[in-house]
C-alpha positions in Angstrom: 174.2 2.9 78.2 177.9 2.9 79.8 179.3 4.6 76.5 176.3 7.2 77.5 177.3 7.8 80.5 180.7 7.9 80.0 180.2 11.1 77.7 178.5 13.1 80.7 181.5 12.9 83.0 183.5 15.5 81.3 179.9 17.7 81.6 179.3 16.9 85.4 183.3 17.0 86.6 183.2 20.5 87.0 179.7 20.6 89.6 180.6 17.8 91.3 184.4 19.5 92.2 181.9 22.5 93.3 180.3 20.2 95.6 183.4 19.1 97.0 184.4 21.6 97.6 181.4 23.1 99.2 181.0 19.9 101.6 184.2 20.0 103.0 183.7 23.6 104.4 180.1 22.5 106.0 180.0 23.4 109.7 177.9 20.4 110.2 178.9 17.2 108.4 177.4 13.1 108.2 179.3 10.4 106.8 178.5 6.8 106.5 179.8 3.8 104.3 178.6 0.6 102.7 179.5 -1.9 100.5 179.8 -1.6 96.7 181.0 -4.4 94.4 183.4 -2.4 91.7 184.0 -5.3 89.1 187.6 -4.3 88.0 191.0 -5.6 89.1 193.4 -3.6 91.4 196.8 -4.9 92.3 197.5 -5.9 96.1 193.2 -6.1 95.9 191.5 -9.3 96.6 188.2 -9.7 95.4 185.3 -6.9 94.1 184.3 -5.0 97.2 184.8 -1.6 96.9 183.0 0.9 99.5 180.2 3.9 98.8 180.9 6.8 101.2 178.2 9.7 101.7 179.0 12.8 102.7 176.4 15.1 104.3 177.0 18.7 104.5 174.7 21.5 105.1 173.4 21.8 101.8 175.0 19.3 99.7 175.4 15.3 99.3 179.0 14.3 97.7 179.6 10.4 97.2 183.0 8.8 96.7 183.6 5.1 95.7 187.1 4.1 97.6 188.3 0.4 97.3 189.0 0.4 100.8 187.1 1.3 104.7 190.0 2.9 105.6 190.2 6.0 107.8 192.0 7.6 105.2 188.9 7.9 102.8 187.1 10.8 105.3 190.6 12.1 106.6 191.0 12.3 102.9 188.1 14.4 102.2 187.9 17.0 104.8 190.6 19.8 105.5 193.2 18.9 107.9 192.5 22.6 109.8 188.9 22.0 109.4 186.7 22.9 112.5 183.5 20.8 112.6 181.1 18.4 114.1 180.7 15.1 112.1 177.9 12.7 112.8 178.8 9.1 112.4 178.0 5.5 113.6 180.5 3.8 116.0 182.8 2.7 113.1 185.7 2.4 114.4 187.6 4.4 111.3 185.9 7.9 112.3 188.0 7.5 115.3 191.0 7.2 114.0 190.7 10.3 111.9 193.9 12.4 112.5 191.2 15.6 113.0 189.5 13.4 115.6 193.0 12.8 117.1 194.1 16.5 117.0 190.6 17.8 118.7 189.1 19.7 115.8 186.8 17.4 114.6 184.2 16.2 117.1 182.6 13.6 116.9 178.3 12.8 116.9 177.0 9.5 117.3 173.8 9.3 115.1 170.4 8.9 117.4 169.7 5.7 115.2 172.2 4.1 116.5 172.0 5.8 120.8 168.5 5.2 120.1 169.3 1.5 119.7 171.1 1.9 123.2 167.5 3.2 125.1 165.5 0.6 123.2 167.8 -2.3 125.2 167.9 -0.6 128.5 164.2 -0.2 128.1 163.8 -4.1 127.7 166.6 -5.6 130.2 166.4 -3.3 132.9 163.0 -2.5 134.1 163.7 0.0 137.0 165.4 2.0 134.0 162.8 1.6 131.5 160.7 5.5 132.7 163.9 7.3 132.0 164.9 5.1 128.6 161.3 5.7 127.4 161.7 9.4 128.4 164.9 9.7 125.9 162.8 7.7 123.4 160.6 10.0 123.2 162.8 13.2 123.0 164.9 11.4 120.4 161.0 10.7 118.0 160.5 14.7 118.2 164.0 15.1 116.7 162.6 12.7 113.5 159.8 14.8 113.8 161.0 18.0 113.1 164.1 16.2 110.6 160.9 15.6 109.0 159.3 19.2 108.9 162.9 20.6 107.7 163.0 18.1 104.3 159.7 19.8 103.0 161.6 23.1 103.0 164.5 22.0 100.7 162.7 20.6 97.3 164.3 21.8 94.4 163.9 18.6 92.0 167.0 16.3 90.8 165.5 15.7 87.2 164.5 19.4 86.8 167.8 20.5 87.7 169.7 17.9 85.7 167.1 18.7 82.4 168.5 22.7 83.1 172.1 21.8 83.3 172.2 19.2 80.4 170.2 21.6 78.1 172.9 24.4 79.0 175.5 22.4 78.1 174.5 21.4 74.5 173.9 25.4 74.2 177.2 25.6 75.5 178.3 23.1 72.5 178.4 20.0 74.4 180.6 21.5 77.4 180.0 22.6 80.8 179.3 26.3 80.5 181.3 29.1 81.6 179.7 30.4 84.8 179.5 26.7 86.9 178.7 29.1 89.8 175.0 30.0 88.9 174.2 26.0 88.7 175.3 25.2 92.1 172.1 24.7 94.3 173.2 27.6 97.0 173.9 30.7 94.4 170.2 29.5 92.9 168.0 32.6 92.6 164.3 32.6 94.1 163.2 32.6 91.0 165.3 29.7 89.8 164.6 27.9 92.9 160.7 28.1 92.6 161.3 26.9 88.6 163.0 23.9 89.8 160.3 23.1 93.0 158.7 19.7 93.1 155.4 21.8 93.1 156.4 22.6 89.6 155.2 19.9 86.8 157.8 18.5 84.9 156.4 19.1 81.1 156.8 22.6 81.9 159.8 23.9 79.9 162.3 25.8 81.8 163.9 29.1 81.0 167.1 28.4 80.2 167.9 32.2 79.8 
């Protein structure tokens, strides 16, 4: 299985460099971290943990597994003239971004975590609990309507993944020439409704 996916790298380099690419010029951006053991040996390392960073653009997801929870992982990844907002937890590496520190990256705390914030208020200060409950309720319609905007971006992973793949081996085993027409934002409408959840998956798809 690792030999497997070893062979696919070469075939998937080239969309996830798109990505990348992509993500880092989002207006709007999310980043978050967590642990990930990496079971190889680094020098000047101690021990297996490694970290998973997610970043959220407008359109795209990018991952990138860093050995370290350094600032320099996200300072790393976006532009240093980049101009955006970038939601994040209270970790205190966001912070310490040189973009944060130069003004043109501003910062978001998530509403998971403010929400947290209202929740306590709410419980250990009674003559503050109207207005906490007040913010808790304008911070459930914004999970209300994150929810209404998912349904309206549902192209499917294996659908697209079974198109790419099956262009490749037409491609003799490479990634094919035009990279562009893959990438989820230059899909077509018709593309797009092809590769819909709505669609079943034993349908076969034109790879024309």
């Amino acid at each position: 299985m690792t030999g497997g996916l070893k062979r696919l790298v070469p075939l998937l380099e080239p969309i996830y460099e798109g990505l990348l690419e992509r993500n880092a010029r989002s207006t709007y951006r999310q980043a978050d971290e967590t642990r990930w053991l990496v079971f190889v040996e680094q020098e000047g390392k101690h021990g297996y943990r490694w970290w998973l960073w997610a970043f959220l653009g407008e359109d795209t997801v990018v991952f990138r597994i860093a050995p370290t929870r350094s600032h320099e992982v996200p300072e790393q990844h976006y532009p240093q003239d980049v101009r955006a907002f970038l939601m994040v937890d209270r970790y205190s590496a966001y912070q310490a971004m040189v973009q944060v520190k130069l003004g043109v990256v501003i910062l978001a705390f998530c509403w998971a975590h403010v929400r947290r914030d209202f929740v306590e208020v709410g419980k250990g200060w009674p003559e503050l609990a109207d207005g906490a409950l007040s913010w808790l309720r304008r911070i459930r319609e914004i999970y209300r309507l994150n929810r209404q905007r998912r349904k309206h971006w549902n192209v499917n992973p294996r659908r697209w993944l079974t198109w790419y793949l099956e262009s490749c081996a037409v491609a003799g085993s490479k990634p094919p020439a035009d990279i562009e027409s893959f990438l989820p934002w230059n899909l077509s409408d018709e593309r797009r409704s092809q590769l819909a959840n709505r669609v079943s998956l034993v349908e076969p798809i034109d790879s024309s």
